[in-house]
N, C-alpha and C positions, 0 to 999 in steps of 0.2 A: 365526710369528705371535705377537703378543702378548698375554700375558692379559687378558682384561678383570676389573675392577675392581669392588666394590659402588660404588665411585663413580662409573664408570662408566657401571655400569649403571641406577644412578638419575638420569644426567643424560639418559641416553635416554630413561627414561619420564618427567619428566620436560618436556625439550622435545617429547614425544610427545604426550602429554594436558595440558598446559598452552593450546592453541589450543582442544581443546574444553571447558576448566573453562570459558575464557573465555567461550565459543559458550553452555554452560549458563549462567553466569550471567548472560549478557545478557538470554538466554529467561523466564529467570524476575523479571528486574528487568519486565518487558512483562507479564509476568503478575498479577505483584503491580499494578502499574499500572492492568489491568484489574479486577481485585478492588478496588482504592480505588474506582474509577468506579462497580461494582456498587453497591458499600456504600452510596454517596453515593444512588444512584438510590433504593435499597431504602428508604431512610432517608426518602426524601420520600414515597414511597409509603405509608411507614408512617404516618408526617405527614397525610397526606391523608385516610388511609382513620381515623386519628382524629376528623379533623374531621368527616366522614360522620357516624362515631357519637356523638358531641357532638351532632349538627346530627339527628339522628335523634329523639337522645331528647326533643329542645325542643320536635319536631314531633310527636307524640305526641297523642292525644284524651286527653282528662280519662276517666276512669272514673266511670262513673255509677252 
């Protein structure tokens, strides 16, 4: 039987875990993707809930 190699042996792992860096990095490109969308929503929200307060303070009674 022939010896195995460290070259070899890193071409095993290798073509081993090369399918799943892949697998994670696709997961995480979909993730990250989801987090822009978050941001984007937050961001309006925040947007909005300024103008509430803007639009609060104008409505406001005079102090007597």
């Amino acid at each position: 039987m022939p010896e195995l190699t460290k070259q070899d042996i890193k071409e095993v792992f290798v073509e081993t875990l090369e399918p799943f860096a892949k697998g994670i990095q696709e997961d995480f490109q979909k993730i990250d993707g989801r987090l822009d969308k978050m941001d984007g929503k937050i961001d309006k929200v925040d947007g909005k809930i300024d103008k509430m307060l803007f639009s609060g303070r104008e409505v406001r009674p005079p102090k007597y």
